[in-house]
N, C-alpha and C positions, 0 to 999 in steps of 0.2 A: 360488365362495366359497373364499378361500386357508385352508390349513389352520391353528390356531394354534396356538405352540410350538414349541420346537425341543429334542433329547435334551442341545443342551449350553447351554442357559440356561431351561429349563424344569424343576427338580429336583424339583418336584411330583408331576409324572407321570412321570419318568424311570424307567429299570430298574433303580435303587438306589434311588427313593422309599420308605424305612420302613414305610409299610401295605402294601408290593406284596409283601415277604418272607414268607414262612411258615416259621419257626423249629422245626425237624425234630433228632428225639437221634437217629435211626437212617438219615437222608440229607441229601441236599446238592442246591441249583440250585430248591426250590420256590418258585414265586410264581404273584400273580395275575399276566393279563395283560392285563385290562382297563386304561381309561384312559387307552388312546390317543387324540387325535384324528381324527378322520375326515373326508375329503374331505367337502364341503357340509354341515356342522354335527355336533355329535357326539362324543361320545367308545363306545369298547366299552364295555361295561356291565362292572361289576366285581362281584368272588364269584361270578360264576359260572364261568367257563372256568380251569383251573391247570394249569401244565407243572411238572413235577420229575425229575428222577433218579430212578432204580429205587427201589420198594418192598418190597424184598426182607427189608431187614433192619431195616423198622424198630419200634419200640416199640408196647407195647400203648399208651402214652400218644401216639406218632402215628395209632394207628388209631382212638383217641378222635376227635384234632385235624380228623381229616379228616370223621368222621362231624358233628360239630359244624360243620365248615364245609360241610355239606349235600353233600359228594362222594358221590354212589351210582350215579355210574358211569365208568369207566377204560380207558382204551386204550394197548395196551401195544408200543408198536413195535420191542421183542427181537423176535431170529431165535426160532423154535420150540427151540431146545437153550439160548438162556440163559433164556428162560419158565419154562420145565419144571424147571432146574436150579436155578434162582431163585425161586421161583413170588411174586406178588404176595403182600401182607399189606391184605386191606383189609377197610373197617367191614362190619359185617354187613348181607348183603341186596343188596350194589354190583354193577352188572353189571361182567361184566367181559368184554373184548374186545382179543385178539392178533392185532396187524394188523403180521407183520414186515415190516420194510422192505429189510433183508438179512437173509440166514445161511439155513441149512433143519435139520433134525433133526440133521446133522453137525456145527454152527458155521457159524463164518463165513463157509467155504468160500473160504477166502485158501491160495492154495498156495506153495510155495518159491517159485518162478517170479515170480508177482506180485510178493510179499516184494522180493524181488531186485531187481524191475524199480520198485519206488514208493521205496526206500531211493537207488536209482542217481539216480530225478529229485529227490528231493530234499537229494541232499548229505550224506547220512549214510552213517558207515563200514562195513565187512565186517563190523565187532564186533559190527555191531546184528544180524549174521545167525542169533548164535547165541539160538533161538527159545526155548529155556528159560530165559537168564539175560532176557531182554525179559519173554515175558511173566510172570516172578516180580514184576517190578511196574508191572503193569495191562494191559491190553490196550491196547498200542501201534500193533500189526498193523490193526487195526480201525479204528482213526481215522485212520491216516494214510491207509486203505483208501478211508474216507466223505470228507476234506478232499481225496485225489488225484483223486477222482472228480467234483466238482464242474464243470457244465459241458459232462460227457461224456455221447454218447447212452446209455451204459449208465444212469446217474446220472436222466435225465428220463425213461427209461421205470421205473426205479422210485419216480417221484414216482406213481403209479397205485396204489399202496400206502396211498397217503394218500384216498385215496375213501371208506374205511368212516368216516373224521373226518369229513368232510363232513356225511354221509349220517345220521353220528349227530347230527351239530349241528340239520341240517332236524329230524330228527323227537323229538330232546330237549325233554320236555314244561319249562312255565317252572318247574316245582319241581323239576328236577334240574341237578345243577350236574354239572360235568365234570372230569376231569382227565388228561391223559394224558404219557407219557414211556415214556423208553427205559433205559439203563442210567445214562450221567453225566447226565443231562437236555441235549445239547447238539446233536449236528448234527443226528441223528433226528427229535428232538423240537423242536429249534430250528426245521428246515425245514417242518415241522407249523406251528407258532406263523406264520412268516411266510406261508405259503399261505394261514391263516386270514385274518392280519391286511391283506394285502391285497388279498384279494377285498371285504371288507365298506369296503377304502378308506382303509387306514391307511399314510401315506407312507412311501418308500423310508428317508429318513432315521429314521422310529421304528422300523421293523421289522429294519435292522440294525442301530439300538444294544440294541435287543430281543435278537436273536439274539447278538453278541460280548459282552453283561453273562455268559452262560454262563464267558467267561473266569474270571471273579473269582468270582463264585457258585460255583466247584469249587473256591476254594483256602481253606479256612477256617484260620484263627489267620493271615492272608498277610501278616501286619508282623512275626513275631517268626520268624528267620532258622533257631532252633534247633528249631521246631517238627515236631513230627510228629504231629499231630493230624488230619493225612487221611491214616493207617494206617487211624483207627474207619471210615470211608465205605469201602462196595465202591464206591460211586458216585463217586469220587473219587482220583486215581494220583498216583504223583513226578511224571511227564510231566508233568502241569498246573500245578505250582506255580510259584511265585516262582522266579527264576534265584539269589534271594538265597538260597534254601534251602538248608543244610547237607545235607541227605538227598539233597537233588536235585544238589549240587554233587559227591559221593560217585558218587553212581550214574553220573554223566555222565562222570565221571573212569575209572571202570570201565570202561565205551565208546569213550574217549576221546576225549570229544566233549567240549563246553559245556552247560550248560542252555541257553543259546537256540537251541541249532541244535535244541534236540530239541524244545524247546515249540514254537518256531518253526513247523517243520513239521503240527502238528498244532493250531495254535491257530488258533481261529476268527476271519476275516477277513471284513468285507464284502464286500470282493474274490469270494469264493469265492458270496456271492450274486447277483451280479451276474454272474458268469458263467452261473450258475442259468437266470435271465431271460434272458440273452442265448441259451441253450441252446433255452428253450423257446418263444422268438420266432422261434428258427429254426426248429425244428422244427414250430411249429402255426400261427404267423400273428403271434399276441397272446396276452399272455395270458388275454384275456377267452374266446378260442377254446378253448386251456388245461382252463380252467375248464370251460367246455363238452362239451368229448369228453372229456376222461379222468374227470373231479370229479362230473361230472355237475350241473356249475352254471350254469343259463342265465339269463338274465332274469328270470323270477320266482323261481327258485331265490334269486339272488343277494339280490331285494329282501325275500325272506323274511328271509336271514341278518340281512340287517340291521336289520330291523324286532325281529326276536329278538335280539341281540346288539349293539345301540347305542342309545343313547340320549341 
């Protein structure tokens, strides 16, 4: 049975669909991710599963929003030093669970060296080397760290990070809903959302317009050229915004680069999931194999998710 819909004439269920957004004062990039279609009938169930941006900073009126949307439990895929430095904010009584994907008690464990060598493949200047004026706004070092590595054997043995998601999906009773994320909600927790959504069956074409809606989900106020309203988000940098952006035009000029060589570099591309799969078809077989040895999801694992997560 062919799947139905498509992300770019289906605006219903697309990743700018109006019920899919969760309207946050103290972050950026939350939604449902239910609603996709699914191989052999089906969509994911919606309100229960949500990926967002760090919870670091947001409002007592967010940790209302989230207990009302039945969230009481969260996976947090920061290194152990932005966790700790950051700590979540959430409803009272939530499990909570730090499951990093990089970084360890030091950061991100990114050295001059690397630095050096991901600015050389991607075309960006000496300027960017000076590591204080970068990271004064955002961590740059870091995503360009997660987007160079796509693909690479380092990159698929830490997709094995992503098992405690799994593992909590299986044993998540039907009255708790879920949500998890990282700092911007984007590659971390992007590549979370796609492992979910295509194991239970949800096509290449939904789960990369899934994962690149992160684009625009990070730029808020992104029509008005003067704006500087993703100063308020930790969750959110210059690096991600519009190229039309005056702050961004400023900063880039400083570097003496453009705004698109810098977004460019760091902005999320299908491309970068598809070399994902390609990585992990070499390395395991398939990725039902994938799923298998590292996920710990076989056959009836798998028909469980689905029987729990579609409908």
């Amino acid at each position: 049975m062919s799947i139905v819909g498509h992300p770019d004439t289906d605006p219903a269920i697309s990743p700018f669909a109006p019920w899919r957004f969760i309207s946050m004062e103290g972050t950026l990039n939350t939604r449902d991710i239910g609603g996709y279609p699914v191989a052999g009938g089906g969509k994911v169930v919606t309100r229960r599963i949500y990926r967002s941006a760090n919870l670091a900073q947001i409002t007592p009126a967010d940790v209302e929003k989230l207990a009302r949307l039945g969230i009481d439990t969260v996976i947090d895929f920061r290194g152990p030093k932005e966790a700790k430095s950051d700590p979540d904010r959430l409803p009272k009584g939530a499990n909570y669970l730090n499951s990093p994907i990089i970084g360890n008690a030091r950061g991100d464990d990114i050295d001059d060296t690397m630095i050096r060598a991901m600015l050389n493949r991607a075309g960006l200047p000496d300027t960017m080397l000076d590591q204080t004026a970068v990271r004064r706004h955002g961590p740059y070092y870091r995503m360009l760290f997660l987007v160079d590595s796509y693909g690479t054997a380092q990159h698929v043995e830490r997709l094995s990070g992503y098992r405690p998601l799994f593992q909590t999906l299986l044993d998540m009773p039907a009255t708790s809903n879920l949500l998890f994320h990282c700092t911007g909600g984007r590659d971390r927790t992007g590549v979370g959302v796609t492992l979910f959504l295509k194991a239970v069956g949800v096509s290449d074409e939904w789960t990369e317009a899934e994962f690149v809606a992160s684009n625009r989900y990070l730029q808020p106020d992104r029509d008005n050229p003067d704006s500087v309203r993703f100063l308020d988000f930790a969750s959110a940098n210059v690096f991600l915004q519009p190229s039309v952006n005056k702050q961004f035009k400023a900063v880039a000029e400083a570097f003496h680069t453009t705004p698109d060589t810098l977004r460019g570099a760091v902005e999320l591309k299908p491309l970068l999931l598809r070399r994902m799969f390609q990585a992990i078809d070499e390395h395991y077989g398939s990725f039902d194999a994938f799923l298998e040895q590292i996920m710990g999801i076989g056959t009836v694992e798998r028909a469980t998710l689905r029987h729990k997560y579609v409908d």
